[in-house]
C-alpha positions as CSV (number, residue, x, y, z in Angstrom):
1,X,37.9,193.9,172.0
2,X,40.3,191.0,172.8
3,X,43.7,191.2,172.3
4,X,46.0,188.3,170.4
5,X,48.5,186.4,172.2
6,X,51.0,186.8,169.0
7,X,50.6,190.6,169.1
8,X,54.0,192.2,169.1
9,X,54.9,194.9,172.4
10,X,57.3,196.9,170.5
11,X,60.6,198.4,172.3
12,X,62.0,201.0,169.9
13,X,64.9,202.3,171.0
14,X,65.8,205.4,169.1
15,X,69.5,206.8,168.6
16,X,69.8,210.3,167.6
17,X,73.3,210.8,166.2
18,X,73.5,214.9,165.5
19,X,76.4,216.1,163.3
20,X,77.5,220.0,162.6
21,X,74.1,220.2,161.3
22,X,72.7,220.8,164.6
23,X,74.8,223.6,165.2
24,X,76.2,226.3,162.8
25,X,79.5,226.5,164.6
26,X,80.4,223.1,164.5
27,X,83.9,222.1,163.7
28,X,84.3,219.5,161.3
29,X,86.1,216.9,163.3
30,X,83.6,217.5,166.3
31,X,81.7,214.1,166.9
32,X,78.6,213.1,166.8
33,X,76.2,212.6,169.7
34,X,74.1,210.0,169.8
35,X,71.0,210.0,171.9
36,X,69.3,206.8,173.1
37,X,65.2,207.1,173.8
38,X,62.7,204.2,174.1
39,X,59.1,203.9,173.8
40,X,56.7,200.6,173.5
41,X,53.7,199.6,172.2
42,X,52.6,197.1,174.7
43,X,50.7,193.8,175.2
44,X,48.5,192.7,176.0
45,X,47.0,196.2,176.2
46,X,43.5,195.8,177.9
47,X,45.7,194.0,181.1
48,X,48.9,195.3,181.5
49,X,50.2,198.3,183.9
50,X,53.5,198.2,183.7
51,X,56.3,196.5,181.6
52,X,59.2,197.0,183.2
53,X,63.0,197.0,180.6
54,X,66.4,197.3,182.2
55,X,68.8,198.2,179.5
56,X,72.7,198.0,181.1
57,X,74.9,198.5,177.7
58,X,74.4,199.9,174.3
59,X,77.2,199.1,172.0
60,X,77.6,200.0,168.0
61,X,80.2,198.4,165.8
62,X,81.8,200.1,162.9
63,X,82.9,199.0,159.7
64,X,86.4,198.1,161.1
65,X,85.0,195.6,164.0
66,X,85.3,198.1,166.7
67,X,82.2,198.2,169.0
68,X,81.6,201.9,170.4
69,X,79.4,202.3,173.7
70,X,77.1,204.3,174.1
71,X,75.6,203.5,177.6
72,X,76.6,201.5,180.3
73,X,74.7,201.7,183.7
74,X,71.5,200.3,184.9
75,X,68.1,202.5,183.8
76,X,64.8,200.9,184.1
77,X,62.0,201.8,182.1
78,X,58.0,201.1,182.5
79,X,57.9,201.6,178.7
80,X,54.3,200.8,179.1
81,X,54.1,205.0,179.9
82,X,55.6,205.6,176.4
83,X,53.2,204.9,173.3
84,X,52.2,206.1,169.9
85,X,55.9,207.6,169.2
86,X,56.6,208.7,172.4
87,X,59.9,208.1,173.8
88,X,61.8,208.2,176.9
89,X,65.3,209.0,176.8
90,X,68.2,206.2,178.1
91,X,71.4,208.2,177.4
92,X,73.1,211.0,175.7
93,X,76.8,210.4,174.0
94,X,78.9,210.9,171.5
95,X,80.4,208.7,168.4
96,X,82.9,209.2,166.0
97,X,82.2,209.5,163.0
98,X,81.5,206.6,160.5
99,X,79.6,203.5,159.2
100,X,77.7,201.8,162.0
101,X,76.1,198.2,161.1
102,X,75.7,196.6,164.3
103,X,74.0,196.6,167.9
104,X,74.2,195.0,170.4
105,X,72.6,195.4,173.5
106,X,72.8,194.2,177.5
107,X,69.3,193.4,179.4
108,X,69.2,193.3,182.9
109,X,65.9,192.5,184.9
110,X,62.4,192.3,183.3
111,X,59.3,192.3,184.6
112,X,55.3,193.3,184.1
113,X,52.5,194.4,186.1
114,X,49.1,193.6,185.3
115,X,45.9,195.7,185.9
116,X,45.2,193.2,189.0
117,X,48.3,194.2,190.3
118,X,50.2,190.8,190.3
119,X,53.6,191.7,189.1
120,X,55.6,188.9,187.2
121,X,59.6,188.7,186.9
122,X,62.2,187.4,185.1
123,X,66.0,188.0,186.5
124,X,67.3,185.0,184.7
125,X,67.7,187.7,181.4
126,X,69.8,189.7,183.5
127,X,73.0,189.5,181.4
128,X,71.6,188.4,178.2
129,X,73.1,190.2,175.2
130,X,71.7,190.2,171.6
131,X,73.7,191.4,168.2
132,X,71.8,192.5,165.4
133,X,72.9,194.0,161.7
134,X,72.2,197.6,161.5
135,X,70.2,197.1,157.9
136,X,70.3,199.5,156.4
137,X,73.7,200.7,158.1
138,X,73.8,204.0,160.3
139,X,76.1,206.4,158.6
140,X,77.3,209.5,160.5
141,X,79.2,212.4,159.1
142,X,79.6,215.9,160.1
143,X,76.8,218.3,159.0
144,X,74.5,214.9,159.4
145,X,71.7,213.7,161.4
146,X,71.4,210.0,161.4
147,X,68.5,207.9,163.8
148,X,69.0,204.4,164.6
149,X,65.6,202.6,165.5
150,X,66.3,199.7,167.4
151,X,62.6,197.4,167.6
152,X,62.4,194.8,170.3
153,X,59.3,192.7,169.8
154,X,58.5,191.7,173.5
155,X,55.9,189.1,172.1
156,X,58.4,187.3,170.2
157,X,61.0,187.9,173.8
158,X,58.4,187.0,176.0
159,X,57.0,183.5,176.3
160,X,54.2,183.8,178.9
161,X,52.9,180.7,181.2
162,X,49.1,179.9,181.4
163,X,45.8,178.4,180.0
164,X,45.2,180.2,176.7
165,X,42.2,180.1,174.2
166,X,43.8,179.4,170.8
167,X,45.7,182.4,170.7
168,X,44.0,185.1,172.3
169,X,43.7,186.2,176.0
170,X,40.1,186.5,177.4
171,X,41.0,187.1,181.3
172,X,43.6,188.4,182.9
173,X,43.6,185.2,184.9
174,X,44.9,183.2,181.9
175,X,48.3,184.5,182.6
176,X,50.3,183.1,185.0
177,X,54.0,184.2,184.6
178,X,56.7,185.0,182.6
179,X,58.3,181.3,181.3
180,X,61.3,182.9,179.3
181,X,62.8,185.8,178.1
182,X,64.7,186.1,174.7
183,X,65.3,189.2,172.8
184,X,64.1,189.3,169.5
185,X,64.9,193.1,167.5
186,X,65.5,194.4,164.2
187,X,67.4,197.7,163.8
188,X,67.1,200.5,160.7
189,X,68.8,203.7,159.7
190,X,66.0,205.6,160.3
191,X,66.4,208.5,158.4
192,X,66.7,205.3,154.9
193,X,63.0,204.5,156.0
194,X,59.7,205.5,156.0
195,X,56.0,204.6,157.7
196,X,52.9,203.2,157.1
197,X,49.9,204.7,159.7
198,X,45.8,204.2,159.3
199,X,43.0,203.2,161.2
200,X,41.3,199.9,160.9
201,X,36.9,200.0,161.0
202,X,34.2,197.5,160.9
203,X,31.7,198.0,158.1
204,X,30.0,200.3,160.2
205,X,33.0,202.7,160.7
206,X,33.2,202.1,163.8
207,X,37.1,202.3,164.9
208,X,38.0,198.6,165.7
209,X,40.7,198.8,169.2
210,X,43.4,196.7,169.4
211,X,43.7,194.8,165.8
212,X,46.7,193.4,165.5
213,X,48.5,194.9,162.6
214,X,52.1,193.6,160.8
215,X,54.0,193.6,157.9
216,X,56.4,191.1,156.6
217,X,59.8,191.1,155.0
218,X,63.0,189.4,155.7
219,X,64.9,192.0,158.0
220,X,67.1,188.7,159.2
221,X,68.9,188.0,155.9
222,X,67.6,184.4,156.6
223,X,65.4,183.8,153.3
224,X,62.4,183.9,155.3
225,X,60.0,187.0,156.1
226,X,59.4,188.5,159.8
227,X,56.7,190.4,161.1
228,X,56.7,194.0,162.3
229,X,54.1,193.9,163.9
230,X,52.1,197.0,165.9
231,X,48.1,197.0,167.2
232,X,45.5,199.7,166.7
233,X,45.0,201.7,170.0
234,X,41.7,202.2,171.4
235,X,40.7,204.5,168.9
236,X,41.7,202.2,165.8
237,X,44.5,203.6,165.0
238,X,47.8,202.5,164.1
239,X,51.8,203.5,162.9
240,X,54.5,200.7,161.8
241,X,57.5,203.1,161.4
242,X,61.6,201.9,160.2
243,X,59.9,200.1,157.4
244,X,62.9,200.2,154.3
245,X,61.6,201.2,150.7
246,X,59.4,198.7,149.5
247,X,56.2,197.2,148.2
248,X,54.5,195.4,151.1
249,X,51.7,193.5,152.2
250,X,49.7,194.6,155.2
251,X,47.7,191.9,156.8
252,X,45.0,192.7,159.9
253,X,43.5,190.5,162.3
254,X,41.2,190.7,164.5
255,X,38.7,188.4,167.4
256,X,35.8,189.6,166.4
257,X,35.3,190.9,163.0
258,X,37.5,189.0,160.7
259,X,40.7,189.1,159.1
260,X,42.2,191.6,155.9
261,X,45.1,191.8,153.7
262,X,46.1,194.5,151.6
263,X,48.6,194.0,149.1
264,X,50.7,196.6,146.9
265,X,51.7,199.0,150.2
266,X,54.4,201.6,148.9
267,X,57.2,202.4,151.5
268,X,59.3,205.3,150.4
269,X,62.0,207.4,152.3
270,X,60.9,209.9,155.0
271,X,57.2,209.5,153.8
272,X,54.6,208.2,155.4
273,X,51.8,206.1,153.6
274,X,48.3,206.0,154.9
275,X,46.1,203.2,154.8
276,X,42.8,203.3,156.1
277,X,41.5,199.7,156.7
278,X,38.4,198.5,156.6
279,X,37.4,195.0,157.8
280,X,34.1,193.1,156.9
Protein backbone atom coordinates (compact mmCIF):
# COMPACT_ATOMS: atom_id res chain seq x y z
CA UNK A 1 0.00 0.00 0.00
CA UNK A 2 1.05 3.53 -1.10
CA UNK A 3 1.23 6.21 1.09
CA UNK A 4 -0.33 9.98 0.35
CA UNK A 5 1.91 12.85 0.00
CA UNK A 6 -0.74 15.04 2.20
CA UNK A 7 -0.54 12.41 5.05
CA UNK A 8 0.12 14.19 8.31
CA UNK A 9 3.67 12.88 10.52
CA UNK A 10 2.43 13.84 13.81
CA UNK A 11 4.82 15.34 16.56
CA UNK A 12 2.92 15.21 19.85
CA UNK A 13 4.62 16.63 22.46
CA UNK A 14 3.02 15.74 25.75
CA UNK A 15 3.37 17.89 29.01
CA UNK A 16 2.53 16.21 32.14
CA UNK A 17 1.88 18.92 34.82
CA UNK A 18 1.45 16.68 38.27
CA UNK A 19 -0.08 18.62 41.25
CA UNK A 20 -0.41 17.21 45.12
CA UNK A 21 -2.37 14.53 43.55
CA UNK A 22 0.61 12.66 42.69
CA UNK A 23 1.80 12.62 46.08
CA UNK A 24 -0.23 12.45 49.48
CA UNK A 25 2.18 14.66 51.25
CA UNK A 26 2.13 17.45 49.02
CA UNK A 27 1.97 20.90 50.36
CA UNK A 28 -0.34 23.13 48.84
CA UNK A 29 1.84 25.82 47.53
CA UNK A 30 4.33 23.10 46.11
CA UNK A 31 4.38 23.52 42.14
CA UNK A 32 3.57 21.65 39.56
CA UNK A 33 5.99 19.61 37.40
CA UNK A 34 5.60 19.51 34.09
CA UNK A 35 6.98 16.78 32.03
CA UNK A 36 7.69 17.17 28.21
CA UNK A 37 7.63 13.65 25.98
CA UNK A 38 7.34 13.38 22.21
CA UNK A 39 6.24 10.70 19.94
CA UNK A 40 5.40 10.80 15.93
CA UNK A 41 3.43 9.18 13.62
CA UNK A 42 5.65 9.46 10.59
CA UNK A 43 5.52 9.87 6.76
CA UNK A 44 5.86 8.63 4.56
CA UNK A 45 5.94 5.35 6.42
CA UNK A 46 6.88 2.56 3.80
CA UNK A 47 10.40 4.94 3.12
CA UNK A 48 11.43 6.73 6.01
CA UNK A 49 14.22 5.61 8.76
CA UNK A 50 14.67 8.35 10.65
CA UNK A 51 13.08 11.83 11.24
CA UNK A 52 15.16 13.64 13.04
CA UNK A 53 13.41 16.94 15.63
CA UNK A 54 15.62 19.31 17.53
CA UNK A 55 13.52 21.06 20.06
CA UNK A 56 15.84 24.03 21.89
CA UNK A 57 12.97 25.88 24.08
CA UNK A 58 9.52 25.15 25.44
CA UNK A 59 7.80 28.17 26.79
CA UNK A 60 4.00 28.45 28.30
CA UNK A 61 2.33 31.75 28.87
CA UNK A 62 -0.15 32.42 31.53
CA UNK A 63 -3.18 34.36 31.77
CA UNK A 64 -1.11 37.47 32.89
CA UNK A 65 1.32 37.49 29.60
CA UNK A 66 4.13 35.92 31.44
CA UNK A 67 5.85 33.06 29.40
CA UNK A 68 7.20 30.19 31.73
CA UNK A 69 10.03 27.82 30.35
CA UNK A 70 10.14 24.71 30.61
CA UNK A 71 13.14 23.54 28.50
CA UNK A 72 15.97 25.13 27.08
CA UNK A 73 18.89 23.06 25.64
CA UNK A 74 19.45 21.27 22.51
CA UNK A 75 17.82 17.36 22.54
CA UNK A 76 17.35 15.63 19.26
CA UNK A 77 14.84 13.15 18.72
CA UNK A 78 14.48 10.32 15.78
CA UNK A 79 10.71 10.43 16.68
CA UNK A 80 10.42 8.05 13.91
CA UNK A 81 11.34 5.28 17.03
CA UNK A 82 8.20 6.52 18.89
CA UNK A 83 4.66 5.49 17.44
CA UNK A 84 1.20 4.41 18.31
CA UNK A 85 1.26 6.59 21.72
CA UNK A 86 4.62 6.07 22.57
CA UNK A 87 6.58 8.85 23.78
CA UNK A 88 10.06 9.91 24.50
CA UNK A 89 10.62 12.21 27.10
CA UNK A 90 12.33 16.01 26.34
CA UNK A 91 12.37 17.44 29.87
CA UNK A 92 11.20 17.32 33.43
CA UNK A 93 10.21 20.86 35.31
CA UNK A 94 8.15 22.60 37.27
CA UNK A 95 5.36 25.47 36.88
CA UNK A 96 3.54 27.45 39.06
CA UNK A 97 0.44 27.14 39.32
CA UNK A 98 -2.26 28.60 36.96
CA UNK A 99 -4.02 29.11 33.58
CA UNK A 100 -1.74 28.30 30.71
CA UNK A 101 -3.07 29.25 27.02
CA UNK A 102 -0.10 29.43 25.02
CA UNK A 103 3.06 27.61 23.56
CA UNK A 104 5.55 28.44 21.97
CA UNK A 105 8.26 26.46 20.89
CA UNK A 106 12.13 26.84 19.51
CA UNK A 107 13.32 24.34 16.53
CA UNK A 108 16.70 23.83 15.90
CA UNK A 109 17.98 21.46 13.01
CA UNK A 110 15.70 18.93 11.13
CA UNK A 111 16.36 16.34 9.06
CA UNK A 112 15.22 12.63 7.70
CA UNK A 113 16.64 9.45 6.62
CA UNK A 114 15.16 7.35 4.11
CA UNK A 115 15.21 3.45 3.94
CA UNK A 116 17.96 4.04 1.09
CA UNK A 117 19.91 5.73 3.49
CA UNK A 118 20.12 9.21 1.77
CA UNK A 119 19.68 11.56 4.63
CA UNK A 120 18.07 15.06 3.80
CA UNK A 121 18.53 18.38 6.01
CA UNK A 122 17.20 21.45 6.74
CA UNK A 123 19.33 23.91 9.26
CA UNK A 124 17.77 27.00 7.77
CA UNK A 125 14.68 26.12 10.69
CA UNK A 126 17.24 26.34 13.22
CA UNK A 127 15.80 29.27 15.24
CA UNK A 128 12.39 29.25 14.04
CA UNK A 129 9.75 29.74 16.81
CA UNK A 130 5.97 29.10 16.51
CA UNK A 131 3.11 30.40 19.12
CA UNK A 132 0.07 28.70 19.32
CA UNK A 133 -3.31 29.11 21.73
CA UNK A 134 -3.53 26.42 24.25
CA UNK A 135 -7.45 25.64 23.25
CA UNK A 136 -8.79 24.48 25.42
CA UNK A 137 -6.45 26.26 28.16
CA UNK A 138 -4.08 24.07 30.55
CA UNK A 139 -5.16 24.69 33.98
CA UNK A 140 -2.91 23.63 36.91
CA UNK A 141 -3.82 23.58 40.51
CA UNK A 142 -2.67 21.63 43.42
CA UNK A 143 -4.11 18.17 43.87
CA UNK A 144 -4.33 18.31 39.80
CA UNK A 145 -2.94 16.58 36.91
CA UNK A 146 -3.21 18.43 33.76
CA UNK A 147 -1.57 17.11 30.06
CA UNK A 148 -0.79 19.48 27.40
CA UNK A 149 -0.65 17.73 23.88
CA UNK A 150 1.24 19.78 21.63
CA UNK A 151 0.58 18.21 17.67
CA UNK A 152 3.05 19.20 15.01
CA UNK A 153 1.92 18.05 11.63
CA UNK A 154 5.37 17.51 9.84
CA UNK A 155 3.35 17.11 6.45
CA UNK A 156 1.93 20.46 6.73
CA UNK A 157 5.93 21.71 8.13
CA UNK A 158 7.51 19.90 5.60
CA UNK A 159 7.46 20.86 1.93
CA UNK A 160 9.41 18.13 0.19
CA UNK A 161 11.34 18.59 -3.42
CA UNK A 162 10.74 16.02 -6.24
CA UNK A 163 8.69 14.44 -9.19
CA UNK A 164 5.33 13.30 -7.52
CA UNK A 165 2.37 11.33 -8.98
CA UNK A 166 -0.74 13.48 -8.07
CA UNK A 167 -0.27 13.21 -4.62
CA UNK A 168 1.05 10.02 -3.61
CA UNK A 169 4.65 8.64 -3.45
CA UNK A 170 5.38 5.45 -5.59
CA UNK A 171 9.37 5.31 -5.10
CA UNK A 172 11.47 6.43 -2.83
CA UNK A 173 13.28 8.07 -5.70
CA UNK A 174 10.58 10.65 -6.05
CA UNK A 175 11.95 12.44 -3.23
CA UNK A 176 14.58 14.57 -3.55
CA UNK A 177 15.00 16.92 -0.51
CA UNK A 178 13.58 18.82 2.01
CA UNK A 179 12.52 22.49 0.21
CA UNK A 180 11.14 24.20 3.51
CA UNK A 181 10.40 23.78 6.88
CA UNK A 182 7.46 25.60 8.71
CA UNK A 183 5.85 24.44 11.86
CA UNK A 184 2.36 23.90 11.74
CA UNK A 185 0.76 22.58 15.51
CA UNK A 186 -2.32 22.65 17.45
CA UNK A 187 -2.19 22.25 21.25
CA UNK A 188 -5.16 20.76 23.74
CA UNK A 189 -5.62 20.40 27.46
CA UNK A 190 -5.56 16.91 27.31
CA UNK A 191 -7.17 15.78 30.09
CA UNK A 192 -10.73 18.37 28.27
CA UNK A 193 -10.37 15.73 25.36
CA UNK A 194 -10.97 12.59 24.22
CA UNK A 195 -10.07 9.95 21.19
CA UNK A 196 -11.37 8.39 18.29
CA UNK A 197 -9.32 4.78 17.37
CA UNK A 198 -10.47 1.90 14.69
CA UNK A 199 -9.25 -0.07 12.01
CA UNK A 200 -9.95 0.67 8.42
CA UNK A 201 -10.74 -2.93 6.01
CA UNK A 202 -11.45 -3.59 2.37
CA UNK A 203 -14.69 -5.46 1.80
CA UNK A 204 -12.90 -8.49 2.31
CA UNK A 205 -11.71 -7.56 5.89
CA UNK A 206 -8.59 -7.48 5.11
CA UNK A 207 -6.83 -4.71 7.33
CA UNK A 208 -6.00 -1.87 4.79
CA UNK A 209 -2.06 -0.27 5.98
CA UNK A 210 -1.45 3.09 5.79
CA UNK A 211 -4.93 4.91 4.90
CA UNK A 212 -4.74 8.16 5.56
CA UNK A 213 -7.19 9.08 8.29
CA UNK A 214 -8.26 12.99 9.60
CA UNK A 215 -10.70 14.83 11.14
CA UNK A 216 -11.67 18.43 10.71
CA UNK A 217 -12.58 21.34 12.93
CA UNK A 218 -11.30 24.76 13.28
CA UNK A 219 -8.62 24.48 16.10
CA UNK A 220 -7.09 27.96 14.49
CA UNK A 221 -10.07 30.27 15.49
CA UNK A 222 -9.80 31.28 11.74
CA UNK A 223 -13.47 30.31 10.52
CA UNK A 224 -12.04 27.58 8.51
CA UNK A 225 -11.59 23.77 9.55
CA UNK A 226 -8.09 21.91 9.88
CA UNK A 227 -7.19 18.45 9.55
CA UNK A 228 -5.88 16.16 12.29
CA UNK A 229 -4.88 13.93 10.48
CA UNK A 230 -3.13 10.26 11.48
CA UNK A 231 -2.68 6.95 9.05
CA UNK A 232 -3.51 3.35 9.82
CA UNK A 233 -0.27 1.34 10.64
CA UNK A 234 0.43 -1.78 8.97
CA UNK A 235 -2.05 -3.65 10.58
CA UNK A 236 -5.01 -1.09 9.70
CA UNK A 237 -5.16 0.41 12.59
CA UNK A 238 -5.47 3.80 13.72
CA UNK A 239 -5.88 6.55 17.01
CA UNK A 240 -6.55 10.49 16.54
CA UNK A 241 -6.20 11.49 20.20
CA UNK A 242 -6.66 15.67 21.85
CA UNK A 243 -9.79 15.70 19.82
CA UNK A 244 -12.31 18.43 22.09
CA UNK A 245 -16.00 17.30 22.67
CA UNK A 246 -17.71 17.25 19.55
CA UNK A 247 -19.71 15.73 16.67
CA UNK A 248 -17.23 15.05 13.83
CA UNK A 249 -16.75 13.86 10.56
CA UNK A 250 -14.22 11.18 9.82
CA UNK A 251 -13.11 11.01 6.34
CA UNK A 252 -10.59 8.00 4.87
CA UNK A 253 -8.61 7.75 1.87
CA UNK A 254 -6.88 5.51 0.37
CA UNK A 255 -4.62 4.54 -3.33
CA UNK A 256 -6.11 1.63 -3.85
CA UNK A 257 -9.53 0.88 -2.58
CA UNK A 258 -11.44 4.10 -2.45
CA UNK A 259 -12.40 6.81 -0.34
CA UNK A 260 -15.05 6.90 3.00
CA UNK A 261 -16.69 9.42 5.20
CA UNK A 262 -18.42 8.90 8.23
CA UNK A 263 -20.42 11.48 9.62
CA UNK A 264 -22.00 11.88 13.21
CA UNK A 265 -18.53 10.86 15.28
CA UNK A 266 -19.12 11.63 19.11
CA UNK A 267 -16.03 13.02 21.04
CA UNK A 268 -16.51 13.05 24.69
CA UNK A 269 -14.05 13.76 27.63
CA UNK A 270 -11.54 11.07 28.64
CA UNK A 271 -13.40 8.52 26.36
CA UNK A 272 -12.39 7.00 23.59
CA UNK A 273 -14.84 6.29 20.55
CA UNK A 274 -14.21 3.40 18.24
CA UNK A 275 -14.89 3.22 14.75
CA UNK A 276 -14.28 0.43 12.75
CA UNK A 277 -14.07 1.42 8.99
CA UNK A 278 -14.89 -0.28 6.22
CA UNK A 279 -14.06 0.85 2.70
CA UNK A 280 -15.58 -0.50 -0.63
Amino acid sequence: MKKMLKTSIKLLILLLVTGSLMTACKKDDEPAKVSVQLTDDPFPVQFLMEANVEITKIELKNDQDDYVTVFEGHKTINVADYTNGSTAEVSLNTVPNGTYNEVRVTIGNVSVKMTDNTVFEFNAAAGSQSEVDIEPALQVTDGQVGDLLLDLDLADSFEFSGSFIGDWITDITQITGIADFDADFRAVALEKTGTVSGTVKDANGDPIAYADVKIEYDYTGDGLDDDVTTHADANGNFKIIGLPQGVYKLKVDTENNGDVEIDNINVSVQHNTEVNVVVQ
